[in-house]
ChimeraX commands (.cxc) that place a marker at each C-alpha (Angstrom):
marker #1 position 14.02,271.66,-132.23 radius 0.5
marker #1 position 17.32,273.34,-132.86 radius 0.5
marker #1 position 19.98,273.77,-130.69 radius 0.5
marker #1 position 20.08,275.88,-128.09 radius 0.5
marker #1 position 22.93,278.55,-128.17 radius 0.5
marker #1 position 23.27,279.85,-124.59 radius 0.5
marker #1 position 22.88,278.75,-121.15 radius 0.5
marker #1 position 19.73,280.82,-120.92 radius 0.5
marker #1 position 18.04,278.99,-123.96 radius 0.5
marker #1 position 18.79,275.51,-122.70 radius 0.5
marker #1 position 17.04,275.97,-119.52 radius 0.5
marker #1 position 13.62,278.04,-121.38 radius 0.5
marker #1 position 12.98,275.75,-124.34 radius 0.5
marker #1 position 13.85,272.47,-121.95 radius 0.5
marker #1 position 10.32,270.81,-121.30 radius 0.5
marker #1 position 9.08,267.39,-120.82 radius 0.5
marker #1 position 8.88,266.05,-123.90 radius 0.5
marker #1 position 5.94,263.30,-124.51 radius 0.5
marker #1 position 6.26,262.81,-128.50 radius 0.5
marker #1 position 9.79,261.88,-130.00 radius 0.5
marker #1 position 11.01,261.84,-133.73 radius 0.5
marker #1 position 12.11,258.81,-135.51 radius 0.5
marker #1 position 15.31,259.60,-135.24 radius 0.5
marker #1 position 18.20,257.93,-133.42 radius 0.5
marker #1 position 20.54,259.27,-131.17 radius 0.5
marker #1 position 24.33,259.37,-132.00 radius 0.5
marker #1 position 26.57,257.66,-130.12 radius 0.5
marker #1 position 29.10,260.44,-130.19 radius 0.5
marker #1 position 26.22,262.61,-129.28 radius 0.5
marker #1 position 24.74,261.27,-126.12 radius 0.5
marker #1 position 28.69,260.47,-125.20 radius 0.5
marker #1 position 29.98,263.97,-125.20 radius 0.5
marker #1 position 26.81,265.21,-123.21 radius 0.5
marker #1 position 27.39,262.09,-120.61 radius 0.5
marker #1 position 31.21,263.25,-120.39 radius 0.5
marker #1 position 30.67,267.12,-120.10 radius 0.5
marker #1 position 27.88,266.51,-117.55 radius 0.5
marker #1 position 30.17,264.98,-114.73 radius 0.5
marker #1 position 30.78,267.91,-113.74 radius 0.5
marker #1 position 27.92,268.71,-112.27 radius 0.5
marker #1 position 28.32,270.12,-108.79 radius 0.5
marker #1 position 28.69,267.36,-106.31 radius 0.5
marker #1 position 28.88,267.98,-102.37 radius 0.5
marker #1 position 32.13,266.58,-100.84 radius 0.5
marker #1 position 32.64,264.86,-104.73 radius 0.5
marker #1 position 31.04,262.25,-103.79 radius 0.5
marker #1 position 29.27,261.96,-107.37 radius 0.5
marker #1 position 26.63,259.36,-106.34 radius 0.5
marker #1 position 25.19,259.15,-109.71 radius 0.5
marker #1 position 25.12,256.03,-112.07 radius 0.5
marker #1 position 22.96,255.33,-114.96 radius 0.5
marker #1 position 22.84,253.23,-117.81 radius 0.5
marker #1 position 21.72,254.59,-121.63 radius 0.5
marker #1 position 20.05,252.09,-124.04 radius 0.5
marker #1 position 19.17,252.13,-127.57 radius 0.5
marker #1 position 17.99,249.75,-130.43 radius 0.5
marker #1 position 17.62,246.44,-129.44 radius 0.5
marker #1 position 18.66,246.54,-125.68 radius 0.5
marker #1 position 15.91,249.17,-125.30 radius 0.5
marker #1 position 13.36,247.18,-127.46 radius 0.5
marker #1 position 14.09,244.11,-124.73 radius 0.5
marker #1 position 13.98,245.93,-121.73 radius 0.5
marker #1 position 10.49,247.44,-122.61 radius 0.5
marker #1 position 9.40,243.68,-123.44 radius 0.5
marker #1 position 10.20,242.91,-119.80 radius 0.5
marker #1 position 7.86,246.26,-118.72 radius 0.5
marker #1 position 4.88,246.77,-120.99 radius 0.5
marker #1 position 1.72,245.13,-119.87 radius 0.5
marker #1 position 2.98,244.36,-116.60 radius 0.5
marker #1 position 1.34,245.92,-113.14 radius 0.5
marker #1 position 2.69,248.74,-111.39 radius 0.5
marker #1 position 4.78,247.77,-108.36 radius 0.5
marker #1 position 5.49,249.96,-104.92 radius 0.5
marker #1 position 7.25,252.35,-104.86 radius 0.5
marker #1 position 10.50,252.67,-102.60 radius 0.5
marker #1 position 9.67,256.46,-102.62 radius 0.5
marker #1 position 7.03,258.98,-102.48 radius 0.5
marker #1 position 7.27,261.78,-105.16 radius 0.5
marker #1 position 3.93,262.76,-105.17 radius 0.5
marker #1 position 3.47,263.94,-101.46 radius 0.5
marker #1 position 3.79,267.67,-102.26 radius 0.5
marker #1 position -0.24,266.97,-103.45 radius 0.5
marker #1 position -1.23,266.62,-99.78 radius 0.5
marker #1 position -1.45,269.89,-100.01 radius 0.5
marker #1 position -3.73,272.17,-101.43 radius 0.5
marker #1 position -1.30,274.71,-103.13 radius 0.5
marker #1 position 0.87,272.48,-104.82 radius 0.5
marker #1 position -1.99,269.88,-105.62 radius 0.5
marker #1 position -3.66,273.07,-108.11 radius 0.5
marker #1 position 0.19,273.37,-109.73 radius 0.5
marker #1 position -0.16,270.22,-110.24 radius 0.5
marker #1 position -3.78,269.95,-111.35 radius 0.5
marker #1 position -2.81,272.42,-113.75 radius 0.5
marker #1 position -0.46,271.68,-116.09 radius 0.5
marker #1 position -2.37,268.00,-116.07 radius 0.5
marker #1 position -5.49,270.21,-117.08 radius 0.5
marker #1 position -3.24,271.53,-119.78 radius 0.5
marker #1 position -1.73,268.32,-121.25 radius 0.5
marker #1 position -4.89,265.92,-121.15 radius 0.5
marker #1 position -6.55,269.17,-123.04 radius 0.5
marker #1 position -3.43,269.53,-125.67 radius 0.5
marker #1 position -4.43,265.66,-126.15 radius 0.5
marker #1 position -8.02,265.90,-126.87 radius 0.5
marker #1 position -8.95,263.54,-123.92 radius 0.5
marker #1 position -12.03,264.82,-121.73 radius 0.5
marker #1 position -11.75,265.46,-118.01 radius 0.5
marker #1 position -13.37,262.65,-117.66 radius 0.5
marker #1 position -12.45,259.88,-119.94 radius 0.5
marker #1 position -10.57,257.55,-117.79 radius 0.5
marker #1 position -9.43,255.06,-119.51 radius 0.5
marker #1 position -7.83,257.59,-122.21 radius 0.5
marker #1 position -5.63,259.33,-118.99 radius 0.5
marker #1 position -4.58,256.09,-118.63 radius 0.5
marker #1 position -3.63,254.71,-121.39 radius 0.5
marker #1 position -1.92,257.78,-121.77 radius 0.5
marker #1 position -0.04,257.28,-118.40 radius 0.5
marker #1 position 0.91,253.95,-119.68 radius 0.5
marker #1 position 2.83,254.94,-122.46 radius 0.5
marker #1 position 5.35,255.89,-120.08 radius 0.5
marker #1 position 6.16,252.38,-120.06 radius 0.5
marker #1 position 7.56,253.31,-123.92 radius 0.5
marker #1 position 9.06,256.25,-122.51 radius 0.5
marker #1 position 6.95,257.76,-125.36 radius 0.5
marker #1 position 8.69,255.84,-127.93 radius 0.5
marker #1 position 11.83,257.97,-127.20 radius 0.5
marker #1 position 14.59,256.62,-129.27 radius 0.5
marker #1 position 17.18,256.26,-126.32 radius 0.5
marker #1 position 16.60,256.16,-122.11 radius 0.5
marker #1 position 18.40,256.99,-119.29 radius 0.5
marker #1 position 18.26,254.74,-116.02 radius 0.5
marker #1 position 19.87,256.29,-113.27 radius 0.5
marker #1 position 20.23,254.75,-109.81 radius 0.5
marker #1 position 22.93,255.12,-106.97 radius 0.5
marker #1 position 23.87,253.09,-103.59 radius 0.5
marker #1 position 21.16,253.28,-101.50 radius 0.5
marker #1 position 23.19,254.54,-97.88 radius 0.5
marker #1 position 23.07,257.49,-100.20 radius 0.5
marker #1 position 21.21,260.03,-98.26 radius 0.5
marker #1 position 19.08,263.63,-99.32 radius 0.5
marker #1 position 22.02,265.95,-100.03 radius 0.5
marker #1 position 23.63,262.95,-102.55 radius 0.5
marker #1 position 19.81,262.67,-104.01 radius 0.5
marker #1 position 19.92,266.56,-104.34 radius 0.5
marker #1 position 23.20,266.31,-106.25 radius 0.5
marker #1 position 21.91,263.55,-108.27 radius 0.5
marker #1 position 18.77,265.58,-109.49 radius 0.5
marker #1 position 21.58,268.53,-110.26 radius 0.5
marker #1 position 23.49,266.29,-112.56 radius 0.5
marker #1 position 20.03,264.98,-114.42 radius 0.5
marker #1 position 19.19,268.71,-114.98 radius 0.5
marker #1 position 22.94,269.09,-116.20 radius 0.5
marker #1 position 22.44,265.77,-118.73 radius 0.5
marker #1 position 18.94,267.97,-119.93 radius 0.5
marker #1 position 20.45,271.45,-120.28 radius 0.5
marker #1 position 23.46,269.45,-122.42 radius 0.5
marker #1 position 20.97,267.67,-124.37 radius 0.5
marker #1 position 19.03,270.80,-125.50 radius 0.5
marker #1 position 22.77,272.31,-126.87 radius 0.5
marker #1 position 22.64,269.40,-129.14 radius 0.5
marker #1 position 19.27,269.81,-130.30 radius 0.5
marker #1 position 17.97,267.04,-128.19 radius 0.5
marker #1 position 14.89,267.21,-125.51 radius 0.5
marker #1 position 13.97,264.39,-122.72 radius 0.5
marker #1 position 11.21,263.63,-119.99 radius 0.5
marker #1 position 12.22,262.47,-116.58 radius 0.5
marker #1 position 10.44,259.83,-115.53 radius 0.5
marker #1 position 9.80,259.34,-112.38 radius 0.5
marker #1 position 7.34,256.93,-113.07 radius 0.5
marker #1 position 9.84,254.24,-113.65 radius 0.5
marker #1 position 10.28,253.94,-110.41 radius 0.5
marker #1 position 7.52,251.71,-110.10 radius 0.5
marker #1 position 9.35,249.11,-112.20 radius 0.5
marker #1 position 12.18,249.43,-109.68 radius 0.5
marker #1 position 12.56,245.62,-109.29 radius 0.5
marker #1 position 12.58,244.39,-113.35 radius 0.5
marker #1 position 14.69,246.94,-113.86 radius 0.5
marker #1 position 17.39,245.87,-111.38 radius 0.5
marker #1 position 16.84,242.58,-112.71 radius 0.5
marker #1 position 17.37,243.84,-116.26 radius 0.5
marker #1 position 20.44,245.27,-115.59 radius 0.5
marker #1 position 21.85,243.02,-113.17 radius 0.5
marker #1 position 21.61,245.28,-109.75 radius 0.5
marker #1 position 21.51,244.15,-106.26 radius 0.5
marker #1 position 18.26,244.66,-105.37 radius 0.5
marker #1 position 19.21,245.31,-101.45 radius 0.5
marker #1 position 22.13,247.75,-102.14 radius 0.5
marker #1 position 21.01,249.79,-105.32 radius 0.5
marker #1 position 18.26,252.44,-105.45 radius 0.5
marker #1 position 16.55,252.95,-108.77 radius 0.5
marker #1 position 15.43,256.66,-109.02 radius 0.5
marker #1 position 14.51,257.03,-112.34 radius 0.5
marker #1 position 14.46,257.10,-116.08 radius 0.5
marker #1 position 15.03,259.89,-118.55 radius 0.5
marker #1 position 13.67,259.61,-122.66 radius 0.5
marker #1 position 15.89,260.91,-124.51 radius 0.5
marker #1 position 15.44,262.12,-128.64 radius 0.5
marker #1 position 14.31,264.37,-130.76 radius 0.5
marker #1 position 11.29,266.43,-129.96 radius 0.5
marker #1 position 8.30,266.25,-132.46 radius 0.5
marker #1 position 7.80,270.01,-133.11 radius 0.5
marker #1 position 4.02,269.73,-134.26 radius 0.5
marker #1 position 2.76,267.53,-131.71 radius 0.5
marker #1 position -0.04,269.15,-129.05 radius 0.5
marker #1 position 1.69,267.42,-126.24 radius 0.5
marker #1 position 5.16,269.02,-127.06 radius 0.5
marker #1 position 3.51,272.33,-127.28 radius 0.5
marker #1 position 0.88,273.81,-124.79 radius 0.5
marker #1 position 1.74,276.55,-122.20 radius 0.5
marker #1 position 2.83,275.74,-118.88 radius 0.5
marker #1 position 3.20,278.20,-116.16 radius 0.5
marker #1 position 5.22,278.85,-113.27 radius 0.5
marker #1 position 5.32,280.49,-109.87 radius 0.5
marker #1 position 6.34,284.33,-110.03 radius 0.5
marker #1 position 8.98,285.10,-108.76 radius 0.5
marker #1 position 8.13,287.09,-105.88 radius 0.5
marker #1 position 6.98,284.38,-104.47 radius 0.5
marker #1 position 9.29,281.89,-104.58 radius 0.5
marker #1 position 12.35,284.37,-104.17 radius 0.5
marker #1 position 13.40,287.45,-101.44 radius 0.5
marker #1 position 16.34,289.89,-102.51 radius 0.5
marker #1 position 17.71,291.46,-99.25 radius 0.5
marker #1 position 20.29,294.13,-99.45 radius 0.5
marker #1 position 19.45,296.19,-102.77 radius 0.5
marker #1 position 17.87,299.50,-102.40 radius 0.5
marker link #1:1,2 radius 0.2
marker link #1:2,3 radius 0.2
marker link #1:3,4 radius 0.2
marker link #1:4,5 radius 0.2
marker link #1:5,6 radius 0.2
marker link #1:6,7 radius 0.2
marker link #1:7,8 radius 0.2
marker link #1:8,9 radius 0.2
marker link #1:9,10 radius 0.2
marker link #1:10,11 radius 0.2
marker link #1:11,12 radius 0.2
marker link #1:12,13 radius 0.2
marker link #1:13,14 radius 0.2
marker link #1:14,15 radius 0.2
marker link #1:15,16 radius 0.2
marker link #1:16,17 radius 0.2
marker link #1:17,18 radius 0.2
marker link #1:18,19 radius 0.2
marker link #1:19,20 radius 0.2
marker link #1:20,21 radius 0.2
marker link #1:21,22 radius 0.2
marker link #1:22,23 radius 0.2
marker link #1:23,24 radius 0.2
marker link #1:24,25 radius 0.2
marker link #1:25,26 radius 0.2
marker link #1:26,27 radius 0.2
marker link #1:27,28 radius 0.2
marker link #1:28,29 radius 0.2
marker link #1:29,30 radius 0.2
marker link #1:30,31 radius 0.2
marker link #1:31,32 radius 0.2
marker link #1:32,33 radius 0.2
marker link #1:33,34 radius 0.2
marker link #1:34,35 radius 0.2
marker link #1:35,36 radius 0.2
marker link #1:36,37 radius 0.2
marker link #1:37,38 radius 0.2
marker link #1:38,39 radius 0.2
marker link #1:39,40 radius 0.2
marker link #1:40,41 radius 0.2
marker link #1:41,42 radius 0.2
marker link #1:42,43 radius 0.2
marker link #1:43,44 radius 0.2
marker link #1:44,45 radius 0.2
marker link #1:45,46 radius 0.2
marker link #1:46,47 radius 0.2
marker link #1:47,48 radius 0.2
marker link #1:48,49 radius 0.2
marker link #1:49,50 radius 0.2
marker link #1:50,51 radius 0.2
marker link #1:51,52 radius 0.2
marker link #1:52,53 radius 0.2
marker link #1:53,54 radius 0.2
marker link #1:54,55 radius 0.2
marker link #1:55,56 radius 0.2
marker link #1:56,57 radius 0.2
marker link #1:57,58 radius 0.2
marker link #1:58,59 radius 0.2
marker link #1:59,60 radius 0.2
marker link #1:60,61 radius 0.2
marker link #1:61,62 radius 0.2
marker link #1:62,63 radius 0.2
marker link #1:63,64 radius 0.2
marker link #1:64,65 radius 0.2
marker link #1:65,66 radius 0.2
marker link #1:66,67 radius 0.2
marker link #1:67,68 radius 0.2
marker link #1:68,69 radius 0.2
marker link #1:69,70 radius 0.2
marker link #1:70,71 radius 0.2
marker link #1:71,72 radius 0.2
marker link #1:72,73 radius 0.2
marker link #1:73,74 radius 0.2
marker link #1:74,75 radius 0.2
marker link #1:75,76 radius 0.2
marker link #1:76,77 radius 0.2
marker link #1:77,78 radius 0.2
marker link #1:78,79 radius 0.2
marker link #1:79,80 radius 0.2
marker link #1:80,81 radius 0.2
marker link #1:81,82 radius 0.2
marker link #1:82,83 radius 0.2
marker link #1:83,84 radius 0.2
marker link #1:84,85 radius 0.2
marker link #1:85,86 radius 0.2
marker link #1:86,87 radius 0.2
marker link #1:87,88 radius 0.2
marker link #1:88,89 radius 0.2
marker link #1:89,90 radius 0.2
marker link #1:90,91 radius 0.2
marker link #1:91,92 radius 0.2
marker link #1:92,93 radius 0.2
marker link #1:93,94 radius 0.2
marker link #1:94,95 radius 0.2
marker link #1:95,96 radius 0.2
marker link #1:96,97 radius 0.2
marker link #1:97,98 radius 0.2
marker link #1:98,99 radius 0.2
marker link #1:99,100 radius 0.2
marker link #1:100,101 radius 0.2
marker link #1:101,102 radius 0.2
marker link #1:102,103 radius 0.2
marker link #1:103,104 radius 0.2
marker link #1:104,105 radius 0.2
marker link #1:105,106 radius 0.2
marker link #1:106,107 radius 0.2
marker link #1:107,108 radius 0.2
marker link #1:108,109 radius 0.2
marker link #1:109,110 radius 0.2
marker link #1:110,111 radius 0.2
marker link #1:111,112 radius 0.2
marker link #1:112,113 radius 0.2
marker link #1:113,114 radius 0.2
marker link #1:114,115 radius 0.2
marker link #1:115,116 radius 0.2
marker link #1:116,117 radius 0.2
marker link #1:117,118 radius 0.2
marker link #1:118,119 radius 0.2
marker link #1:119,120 radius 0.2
marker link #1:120,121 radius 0.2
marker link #1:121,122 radius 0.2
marker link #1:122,123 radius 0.2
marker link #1:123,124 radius 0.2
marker link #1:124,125 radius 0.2
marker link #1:125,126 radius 0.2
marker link #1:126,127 radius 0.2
marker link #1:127,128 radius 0.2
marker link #1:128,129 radius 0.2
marker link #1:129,130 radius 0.2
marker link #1:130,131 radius 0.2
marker link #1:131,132 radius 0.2
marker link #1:132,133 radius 0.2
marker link #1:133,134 radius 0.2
marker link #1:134,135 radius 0.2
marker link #1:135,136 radius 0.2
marker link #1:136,137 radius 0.2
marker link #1:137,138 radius 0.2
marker link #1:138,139 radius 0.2
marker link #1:139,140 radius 0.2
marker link #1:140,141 radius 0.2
marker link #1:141,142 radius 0.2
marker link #1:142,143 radius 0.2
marker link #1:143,144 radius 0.2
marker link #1:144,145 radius 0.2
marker link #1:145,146 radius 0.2
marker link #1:146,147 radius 0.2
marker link #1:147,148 radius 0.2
marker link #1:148,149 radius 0.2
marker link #1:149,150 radius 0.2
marker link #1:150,151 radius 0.2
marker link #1:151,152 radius 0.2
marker link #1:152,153 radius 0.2
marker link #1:153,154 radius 0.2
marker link #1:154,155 radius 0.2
marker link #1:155,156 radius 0.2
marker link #1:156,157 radius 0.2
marker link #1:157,158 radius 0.2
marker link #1:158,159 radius 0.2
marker link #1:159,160 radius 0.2
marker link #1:160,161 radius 0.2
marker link #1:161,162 radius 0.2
marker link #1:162,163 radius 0.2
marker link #1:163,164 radius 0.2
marker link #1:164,165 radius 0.2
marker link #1:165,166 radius 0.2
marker link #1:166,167 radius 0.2
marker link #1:167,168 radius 0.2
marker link #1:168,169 radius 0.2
marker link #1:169,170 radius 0.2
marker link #1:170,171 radius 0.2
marker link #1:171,172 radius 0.2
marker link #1:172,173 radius 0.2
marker link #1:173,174 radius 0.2
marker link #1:174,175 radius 0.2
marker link #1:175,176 radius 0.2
marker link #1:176,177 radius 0.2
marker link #1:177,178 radius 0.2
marker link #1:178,179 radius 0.2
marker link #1:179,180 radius 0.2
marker link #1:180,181 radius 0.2
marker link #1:181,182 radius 0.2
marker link #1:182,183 radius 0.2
marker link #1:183,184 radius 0.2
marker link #1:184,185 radius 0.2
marker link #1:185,186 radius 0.2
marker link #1:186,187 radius 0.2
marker link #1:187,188 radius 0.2
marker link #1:188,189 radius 0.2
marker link #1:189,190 radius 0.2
marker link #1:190,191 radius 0.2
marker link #1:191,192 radius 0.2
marker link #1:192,193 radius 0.2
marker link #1:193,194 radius 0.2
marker link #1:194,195 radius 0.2
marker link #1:195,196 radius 0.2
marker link #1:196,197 radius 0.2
marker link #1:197,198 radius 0.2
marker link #1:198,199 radius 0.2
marker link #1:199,200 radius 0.2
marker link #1:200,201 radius 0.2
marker link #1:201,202 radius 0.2
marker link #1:202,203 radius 0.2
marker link #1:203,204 radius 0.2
marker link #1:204,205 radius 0.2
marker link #1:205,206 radius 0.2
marker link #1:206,207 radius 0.2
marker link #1:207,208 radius 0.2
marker link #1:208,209 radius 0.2
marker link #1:209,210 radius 0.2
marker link #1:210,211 radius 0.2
marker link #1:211,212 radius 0.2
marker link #1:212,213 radius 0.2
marker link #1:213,214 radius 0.2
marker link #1:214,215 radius 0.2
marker link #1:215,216 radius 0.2
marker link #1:216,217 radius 0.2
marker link #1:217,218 radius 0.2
marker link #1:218,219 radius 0.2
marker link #1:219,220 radius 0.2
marker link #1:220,221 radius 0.2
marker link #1:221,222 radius 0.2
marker link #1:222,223 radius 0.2
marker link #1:223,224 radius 0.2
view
C-alpha cells in the first residue's frame, strides 16, 4: 500500500489489517511516527499513554509466552455495545463480510476460531504495539488514549504502513504485564496494535465495509 499523501487519505485507506507482508519495519520509521504522534490532543496534558513496540526476537518470545495458552478475563468490557440490537447487526456485519472474504462458512466453527486465534500472532505482523497507562486513569484519559492510537494509525498510513488494534489482547492482560515487567495492581493493559505492511492481494485486506450515514450519526444546526 503506498503512502498516503493527505490527511484525508490516511484516515479512508486506514483499515484493520489481518494479513501483513514479510517485511520489517524500520527503526527510523516506526520512531518518527512514535515522536510526531505525541502530540495528539491530550485533556489537561496529562498524556496518559505508554506503550512498548517489539520486533524480531523480543516479539518472537513474547508470542511464545501467548500462543496456545487460554483466554483470561478481561478487566474490561468492549463488547457491550452488542447488547443491543442496532449495534449487534454493525457488528454482525462486517463479521459476515470478513469470515466470507475468508472462505469460512457461517457455520464452520472451528475455522472462526482458529481464525480468532491468530490474533495471538497479531496476524504475523512484523512489529506490535502494547499500550497500557496507570490505572487511576479514568474515561476522559482512556478517550485521549484511543485519540493518540488513531494518531499512531493515521501516521503509519503516511509511511505506507497499516495496523489492527487489538483489543483482543486484553485478554492476555496478566502475561503481558509479566512480559514486560508491569505492576499488575497499578498498570492497565488496554491493548495491542500490529503494525507492517499490508498484503495488497489478500481477501481479508480487501472486502467492503460500511458505515453509518451521516445523517444519522451527525446534526448541523445553524446553516440555512
Amino acid at each position: 500500500m503506498t503512502e498516503a499523501k493527505t490527511v484525508t487519505q490516511a484516515v479512508t485507506t486506514r483499515r484493520s489489517v489481518r494479513e501483513f507482508l514479510d517485511k520489517p519495519v524500520p527503526y527510523d520509521v516506526i520512531h518518527r511516527v512514535m515522536d510526531t504522534a505525541r502530540w495528539s490532543p491530550s485533556g489537561c496534558n496529562y498524556q496518559p499513554w505508554q506503550a512498548t513496540i517489539l520486533t524480531g526476537q523480543p516479539l518472537a518470545d513474547f508470542r511464545a509466552q501467548i500462543v496456545g495458552k487460554p483466554m483470561g478475563q478481561l478487566e474490561y468490557s468492549w463488547d457491550a455495545p452488542a447488547a443491543h440490537e442496532e449495534y449487534k447487526a454493525r457488528l454482525g456485519c462486517v463479521s459476515a463480510k470478513m469470515f466470507e472474504a475468508m472462505g469460512i462458512a457461517r457455520d464452520d466453527g472451528a475455522a472462526r476460531m482458529a481464525a480468532m486465534a491468530r490474533n495471538t500472532t497479531s496476524f504475523d505482523a512484523p512489529a506490535l504495539l502494547l499500550c497500557y497507562f496507570p490505572k487511576f486513569m479514568l474515561e476522559p484519559q482512556w478517550s485521549d488514549t484511543g485519540m493518540w492510537l488513531q494518531t499512531v494509525a493515521l501516521l503509519l498510513r503516511e509511511e505506507g504502513l497499516d495496523s489492527c488494534f487489538q483489543e483482543f489482547m486484553a485478554f492476555y492482560a496478566n502475561e503481558i504485564r509479566d512480559f514486560l515487567g508491569l505492576d499488575h495492581d497499578s498498570t492497565m493493559f488496554f491493548c495491542g496494535m500490529a503494525i507492517g505492511y499490508r498484503d495488497p492481494d489478500a481477501p481479508v485486506n480487501t472486502f467492503e465495509r460500511e458505515r453509518v450515514p451521516l445523517d444519522e450519526q451527525v446534526k448541523f444546526l445553524g446553516w440555512d
